[in-house]
Every structure is written in C-alpha cells, then in structure tokens.
N, C-alpha and C positions, 0 to 999 in steps of 0.2 A: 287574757293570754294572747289573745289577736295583737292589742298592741305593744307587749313584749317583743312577739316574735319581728313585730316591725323592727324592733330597736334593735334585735340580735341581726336582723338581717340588715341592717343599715349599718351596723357596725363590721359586719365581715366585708361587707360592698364597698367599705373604706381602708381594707386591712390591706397589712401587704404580706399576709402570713397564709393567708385560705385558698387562695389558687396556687400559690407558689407549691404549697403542701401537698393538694390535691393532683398536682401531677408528679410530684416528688413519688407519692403513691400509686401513680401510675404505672412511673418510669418501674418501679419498684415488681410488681406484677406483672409487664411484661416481660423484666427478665427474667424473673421464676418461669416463665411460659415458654420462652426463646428458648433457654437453658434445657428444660425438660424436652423439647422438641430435640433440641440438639443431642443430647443422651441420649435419645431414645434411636434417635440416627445412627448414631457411630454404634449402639450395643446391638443392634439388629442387623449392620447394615445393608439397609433397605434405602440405599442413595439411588434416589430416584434423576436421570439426566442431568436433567434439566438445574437440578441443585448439585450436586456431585462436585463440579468444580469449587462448592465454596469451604470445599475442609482438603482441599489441596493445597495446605500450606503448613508451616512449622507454628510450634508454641511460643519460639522465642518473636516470629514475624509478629504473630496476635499479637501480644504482650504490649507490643513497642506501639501499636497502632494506635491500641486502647489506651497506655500510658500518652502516647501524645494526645489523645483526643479529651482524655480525662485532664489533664493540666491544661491544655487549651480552656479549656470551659472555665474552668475554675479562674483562671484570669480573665476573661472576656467578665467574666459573674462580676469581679470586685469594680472591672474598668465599670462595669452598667451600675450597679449599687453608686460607684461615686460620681456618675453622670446625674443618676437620682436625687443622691441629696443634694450637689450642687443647682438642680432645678428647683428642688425643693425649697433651698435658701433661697433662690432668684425672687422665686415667686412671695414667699415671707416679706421681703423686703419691700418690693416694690408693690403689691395687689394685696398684701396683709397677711396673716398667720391665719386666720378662719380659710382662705383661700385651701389652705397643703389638704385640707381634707377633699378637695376635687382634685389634685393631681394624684392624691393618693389611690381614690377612685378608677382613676382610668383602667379599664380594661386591660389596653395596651402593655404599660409596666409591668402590671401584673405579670401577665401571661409570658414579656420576658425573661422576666429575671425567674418565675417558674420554668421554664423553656429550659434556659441554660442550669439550673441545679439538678432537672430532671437529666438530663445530658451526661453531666458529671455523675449523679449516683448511680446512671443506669451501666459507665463503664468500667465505675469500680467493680461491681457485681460483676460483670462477664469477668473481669481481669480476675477477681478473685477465685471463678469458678476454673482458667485455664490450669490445667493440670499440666507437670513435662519433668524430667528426670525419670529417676531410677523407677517409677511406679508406673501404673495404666496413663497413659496419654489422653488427656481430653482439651480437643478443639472446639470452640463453639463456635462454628461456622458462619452458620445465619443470626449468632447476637452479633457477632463482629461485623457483618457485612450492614448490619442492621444499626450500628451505629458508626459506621461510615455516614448513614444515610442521614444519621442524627445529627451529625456532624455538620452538613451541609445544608438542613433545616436551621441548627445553628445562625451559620452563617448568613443566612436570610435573615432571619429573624433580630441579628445585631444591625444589618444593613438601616433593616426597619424602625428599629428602635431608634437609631441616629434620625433618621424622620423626625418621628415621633417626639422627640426630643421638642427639635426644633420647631417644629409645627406648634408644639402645647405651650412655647415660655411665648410665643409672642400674644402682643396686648389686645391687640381684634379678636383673637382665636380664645383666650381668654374669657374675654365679655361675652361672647356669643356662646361659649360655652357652660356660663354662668348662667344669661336668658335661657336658655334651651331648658335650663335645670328647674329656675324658674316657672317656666309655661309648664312643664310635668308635672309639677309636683301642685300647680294651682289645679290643674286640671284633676289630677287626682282628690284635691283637698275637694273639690265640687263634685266630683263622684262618690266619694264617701260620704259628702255632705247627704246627696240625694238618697242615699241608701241606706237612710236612717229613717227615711221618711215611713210612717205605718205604712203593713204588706195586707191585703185580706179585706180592703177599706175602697169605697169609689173614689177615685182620686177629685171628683168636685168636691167631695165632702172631708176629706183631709186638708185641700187647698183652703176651704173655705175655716176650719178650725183653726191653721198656721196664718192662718191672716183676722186673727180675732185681738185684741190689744191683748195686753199681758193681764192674765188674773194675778190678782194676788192670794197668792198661798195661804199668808195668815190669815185672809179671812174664810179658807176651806177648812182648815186645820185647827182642831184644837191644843196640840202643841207643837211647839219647837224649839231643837238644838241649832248650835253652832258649832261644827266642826271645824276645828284648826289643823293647822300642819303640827306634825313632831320637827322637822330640820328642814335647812334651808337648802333650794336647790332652784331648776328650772322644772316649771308643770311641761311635758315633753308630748302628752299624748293624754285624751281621758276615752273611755270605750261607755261612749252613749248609748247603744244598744245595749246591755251591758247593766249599764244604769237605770235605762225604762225597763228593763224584764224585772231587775228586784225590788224598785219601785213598784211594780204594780202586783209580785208577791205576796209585799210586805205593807201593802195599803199604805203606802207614803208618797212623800213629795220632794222632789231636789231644787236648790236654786243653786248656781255653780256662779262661787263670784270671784271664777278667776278662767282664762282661756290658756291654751298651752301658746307657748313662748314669753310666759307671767314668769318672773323671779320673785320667789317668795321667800320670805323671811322666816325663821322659828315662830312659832304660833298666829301664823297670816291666817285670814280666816280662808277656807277652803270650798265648804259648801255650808249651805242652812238645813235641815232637816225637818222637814211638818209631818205631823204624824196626830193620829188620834190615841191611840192608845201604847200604853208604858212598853207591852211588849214586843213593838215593833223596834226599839232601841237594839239590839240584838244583831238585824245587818247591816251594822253601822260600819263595822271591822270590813263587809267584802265590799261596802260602798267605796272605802279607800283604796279600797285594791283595784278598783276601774281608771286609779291616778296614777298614770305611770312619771317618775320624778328623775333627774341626774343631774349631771354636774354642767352639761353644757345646753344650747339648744341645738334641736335636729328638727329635720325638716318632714316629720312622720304626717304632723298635725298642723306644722307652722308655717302656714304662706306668706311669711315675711322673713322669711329665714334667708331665701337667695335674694329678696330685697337689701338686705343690711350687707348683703356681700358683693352687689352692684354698686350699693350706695358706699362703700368703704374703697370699692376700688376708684370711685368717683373723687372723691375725698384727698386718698393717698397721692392720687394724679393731680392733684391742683396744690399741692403742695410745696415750697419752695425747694426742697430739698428733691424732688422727681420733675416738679415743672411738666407738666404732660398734658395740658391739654384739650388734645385732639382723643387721648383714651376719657375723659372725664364726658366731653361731648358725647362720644359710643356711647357711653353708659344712659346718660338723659334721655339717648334714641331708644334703649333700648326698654327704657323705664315708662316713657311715653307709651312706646308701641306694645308692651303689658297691660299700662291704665285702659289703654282705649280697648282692650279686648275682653278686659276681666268689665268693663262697664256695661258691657250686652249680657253678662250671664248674671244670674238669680241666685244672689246670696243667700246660705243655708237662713233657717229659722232658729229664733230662740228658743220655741216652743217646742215640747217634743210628747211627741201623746203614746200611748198605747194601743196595742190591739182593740180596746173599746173607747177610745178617741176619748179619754181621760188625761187631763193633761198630767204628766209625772216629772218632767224635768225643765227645768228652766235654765238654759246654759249663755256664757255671756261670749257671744260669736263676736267673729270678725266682720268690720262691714268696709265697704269701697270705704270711704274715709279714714279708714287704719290704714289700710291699703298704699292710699296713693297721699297721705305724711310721711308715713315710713318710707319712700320714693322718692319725693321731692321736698323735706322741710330740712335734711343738713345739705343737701348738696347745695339747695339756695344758699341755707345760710353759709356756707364754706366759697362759694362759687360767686359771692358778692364783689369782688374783688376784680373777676374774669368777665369783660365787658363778651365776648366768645361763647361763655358758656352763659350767662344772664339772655342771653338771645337765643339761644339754644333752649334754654329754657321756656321763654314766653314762645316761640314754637311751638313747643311739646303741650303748653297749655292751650293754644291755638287750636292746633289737630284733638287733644282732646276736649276741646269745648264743643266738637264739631260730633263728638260721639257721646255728647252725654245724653241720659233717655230716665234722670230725675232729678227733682229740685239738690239733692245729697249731692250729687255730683257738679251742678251746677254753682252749688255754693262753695264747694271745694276750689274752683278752677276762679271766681271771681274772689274767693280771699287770698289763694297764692298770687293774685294778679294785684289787687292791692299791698301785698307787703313787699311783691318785688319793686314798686311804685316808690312806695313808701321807703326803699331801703337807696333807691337811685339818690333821692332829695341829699341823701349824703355824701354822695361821692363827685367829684369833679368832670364830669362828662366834656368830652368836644364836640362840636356842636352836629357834628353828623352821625357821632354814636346816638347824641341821644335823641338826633330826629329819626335814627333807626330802632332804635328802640321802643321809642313813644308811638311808632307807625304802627307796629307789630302793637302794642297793649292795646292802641284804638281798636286794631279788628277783633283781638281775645274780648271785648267789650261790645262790639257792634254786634259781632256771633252772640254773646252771652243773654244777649235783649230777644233776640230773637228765638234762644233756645225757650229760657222762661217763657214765651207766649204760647207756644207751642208745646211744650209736657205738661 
C-alpha cells in the first residue's frame, strides 16, 4: 500500500485537476460562509460601523461588479490555459515529451489557473444569491467587497504567471530544474534504501551480514518456483519491507530478478521463490502484490529516471534540427556534478535479512555503474560529433576521477576515457582540438594511476 500511495501521490503532483479543484472548493465554501454572514446581517440588522458601509449600495451596483469580475476571470482562465499549453508544446519540442510531466508539476500553474476558476465560481454564487425586484432585497455586502478583493489577487497572480511563464521555458532554468529533481529523488532513493535496513539488531552485526557475499538460496532451500509476470509494463516500485515480513511468515526465500525502472515483457521472469515446504506456495498471490507495475516509468523507486530526462534534453540540443549546444554542455555539468556526489554515498544492498538476521530477500539494486551509463554512454555517443561537448565531457571525467573512492568507479571513468579515445581516431581533428583534447585525457589518466594506488 506504501508504494501505491507513492504512485497516487505522484500522479496528483503532476495533475492539473487537484489544486485547481481544491480551491474551486474552497472558493465554494467560502461563499456558503460570506453569504450566510451576510443574511444574517441584513435579517437582524446588527450593522456593526465599522462594516455598515458595505451594504450601502443597490442590487443592480452588485450585479454588474460581480458580472464584470466573473467574465473577467473567465477570460484571463482561457488567456492562461493557452499560455500553458503553448509552453507545454515548447517544451515537447525542444527538451522532449517526458519533460510536460515537470511543467505540469509546477506549483506555480497549478495554483494559477486554480486561482482564477476559484475567482469565477466564487462570483457566480454571490451573483446568484443577489436578490432585487418585487421580493425581499438581499445585498451581499461583504461577498462583494470580498471579491473585489479577489479580483485584485487575480491580478497579481496573472502578473506572476507571466513570470513564471517565462522564467520555466528557458533552457538553464530547465536543466537546473530537472538536477534539482534529480538530487531529491537520489537522495530519497538512499533514505528509503537505508530504512530497509533491520531495526532491533546492533548495527556492526547487520553491517557485518550485508557485507557477506551472496548465499545461494538453492542451496538453503529445498524447493523452488519461478514467478513470471501476467502482462507487460514498467516494474515502477517493489515494497521490500513488505517482502521480508512475509518471507519470514511464510519460511521462504526471494530472489528478485528485475529492479524498478525494468520493462518487462508478458511472462518475464519476476522473482524465484525457495521454500521448503508445499504449503508455503500460498503467499505467492501477496508476494506480487509488493510489485507495483504501469504503463510508464516514475520516479518512486527509479534513480535514473531524471537521468534519461537530462540525458534526452542532452541529446535533443545536439541535434541538427535545435543545434544547442551550450544547453547539451548544462546538462554534462550537471550529470557530472550528480556522479561525483552519488560517489561518497553507500549504495543500498542486495541482501535483505530479517528481524533474526536470516537472509529472506535478494533484490537486484542499482549500483554507481548504472548510474553514471545512464549519464554518460548516449550523450557520448550522440555528442561524438561536438568537439565542445567531447571536452566537456572528458572534464566531467576529470573532476570525477578526482572523487572516485573504488576500483567500480574507477573503472568506469578509465573505460568512458578509452572509448572517447577510441572514438576520436575517427574523426578529423585540427591540430589544436586535438592537442586539447589529448591534454585533458593525459590528466583523466595521470589522476586514474594515482587513484588505483591509493583505494
């Protein structure tokens, strides 16, 4: 259920229908509230000073204020809707189609285009409450003055949007907004990692379990299944916690041979199942239900998720048809300055034991070398072409050769450096590109000697 409710709240955090509504019902309730305050005014009257002035006026004055403030809205609403989706096509175009799900995001939007509908339905309701002819007169003093007020929030609020606007299509503002999303959600993916770890246990003696090579199962177990999929989708999210409790139930064993952000096919295999006896076969059914599956990937479980969305705005900018770049470089800075940071933290474990340091689940994680491929092996390869970004590049391999702290990472940064080597020998260099080029690999290599001796 945990990681459901990720996906429902990940899905409203991208809507453009949950804030909008939520003040629509707002707007909604306070003028049931204004309205009854105001009846209650004119039936007793109990005009206190200080307010007394604001029902000194006619029903046909109200009417016409509200009627202009209501059609106001309602126009400014369509002008901002179609300021939206033409950002939204900007952004499609030039940064890709996975990008609309962070504009969509924003705060910002939201809360305008909720702004302005709350506005409109808040003055139909007074308009429709003003009473005048042949019957009891009723003024709503303080809705109307009260949506003057709204009115004039309004108009901030369009001011700001036009910002807002402009500030979120440009390409800097972009990227950096893309890392930032990035860096949180790694940061999250490493706090949930650690919060799997057994609770109740001295942590030398958990550290010292997670660092035992991998048992094999089959030879604890005297049998096992293979769990397949039913239909194809993305693995989005699995709930490891979740998993060791009814493992250790149900006297079993997991191997998980697939991670989330995996696209699997109808009948992929899923997990393995070790078990000693027939009738542990049984929570087979709530084992699958710790797999949360959909149609696209999200970024619940999956730290490479705002990677592919760096490396595609990367990608799109070196394109001949955008030619860009100085956004393709942002992005290398930004992918670099990622690797080097996710290289000091301690990637989760495969191993995942129980309350009684039994191991129950074997899951197949993410390690820095998924990590920093998915970062640097299309934009190389795309970016072969841009003697600009190929030096940009061997930089980012530079600084992070300077922060690696194991041989993994170390051999990651000397094979990206041999195949951008290796990929130069093809192309026609002049003779200062490629004594700059070649300067920079010398020291990704002179550093790389020196790291080896020392981890």
């Amino acid at each position: 259920m945990h990681n459901k409710l990720l996906k429902y709240i990940d899905v409203i955090r991208t809507s453009f229908w949950f804030i909008p509504s939520s003040l629509v019902l707002l707007a909604i309730v306070l003028a049931k509230v204004l309205l009854a305050f105001d009846a209650y005014q004119q039936q007793n009257h109990s005009f206190a000073d200080f307010i007394a002035f604001l029902y000194h006026t006619s029903p046909e004055s109200t009417r016409s204020i509200l009627t202009v403030i209501a059609s106001s809205m309602m126009t400014v609403t369509s002008i901002a809707f179609s300021i939206t989706v033409v950002a939204l096509s900007l952004a499609s175009s030039q940064f890709g189609p996975r990008l609309i799900r962070n504009f969509m995001g924003h705060k910002g939007t939201q809360v305008v285009l909720g702004v302005f509908a709350a506005i409109f339905i808040y003055c139909l309701l007074v308009l429709q409450a003003t009473k005048s002819g042949s019957g009891p007169i009723f003024i709503p003093g303080l809705s109307v003055y009260f949506a003057v007020f709204l009115a004039i929030i309004g108009v901030a609020v369009l001011i700001y949007f036009i910002h807002h606007v402009a500030q979120a299509i440009q390409a800097d503002n972009v990227v950096d907004d893309v890392y930032r999303q990035l860096t949180n959600n790694a940061q999250q993916w490493f706090d949930n990692s650690r919060s799997n770890k057994p609770e109740g246990k001295p942590s030398a003696l958990a550290d010292k379990v997670e660092k035992l090579p991998q048992l094999s199962l089959a030879q604890q177990f005297t049998f096992h299944k293979t769990c397949h999929t039913s239909d194809a989708g993305y693995l989005q999210a699995v709930n490891i916690k979740r998993l060791v409790t009814l493992a250790q139930e149900n006297g079993v064993a997991i191997n998980i041979d697939v991670k989330p952000g995996d696209f699997l096919m109808p009948e992929s295999v899923l997990f393995t199942l070790y078990y000693d006896h027939d009738d542990a076969l049984p929570c087979e059914a709530q084992l699958r239900a710790c797999f949360l599956f959909g149609a696209k990937r999200t970024p619940i479980q999956d730290p490479e998720f705002a990677i592919h969305q760096l490396v595609e705005i990367a990608i799109r900018a070196l394109s001949p048809g955008i030619n860009d770049p100085y956004t393709a470089i942002t992005c290398v800075d930004k992918l670099g300055a990622f690797l080097c940071s996710v290289s000091q933290r301690e990637f989760p474990t495969n191993n995942h034991v129980d309350s009684d340091m039994a191991l129950r689940v074997v899951s197949k994680s993410v390690t820095f070398n998924d990590l920093a491929e998915a970062a640097f092996n299309q934009v190389r390869q795309y970016g072969v072409s841009s003697i600009a970004v190929t030096i940009r590049l061997v930089e980012s391999l530079h600084g992070l050769s300077m922060c690696c702290h194991s041989h993994e990472q170390i051999q990651f940064v000397a094979r990206q450096t041999e195949m951008i080597e290796e990929s130069l020998t093809t192309m026609t260099l002049f003779t200062y590109d490629a004594y700059d080029i070649n300067t920079r690999l010398s020291q990704v290599r002179s550093h790389l000697t020196k790291q080896v001796s020392s981890v």
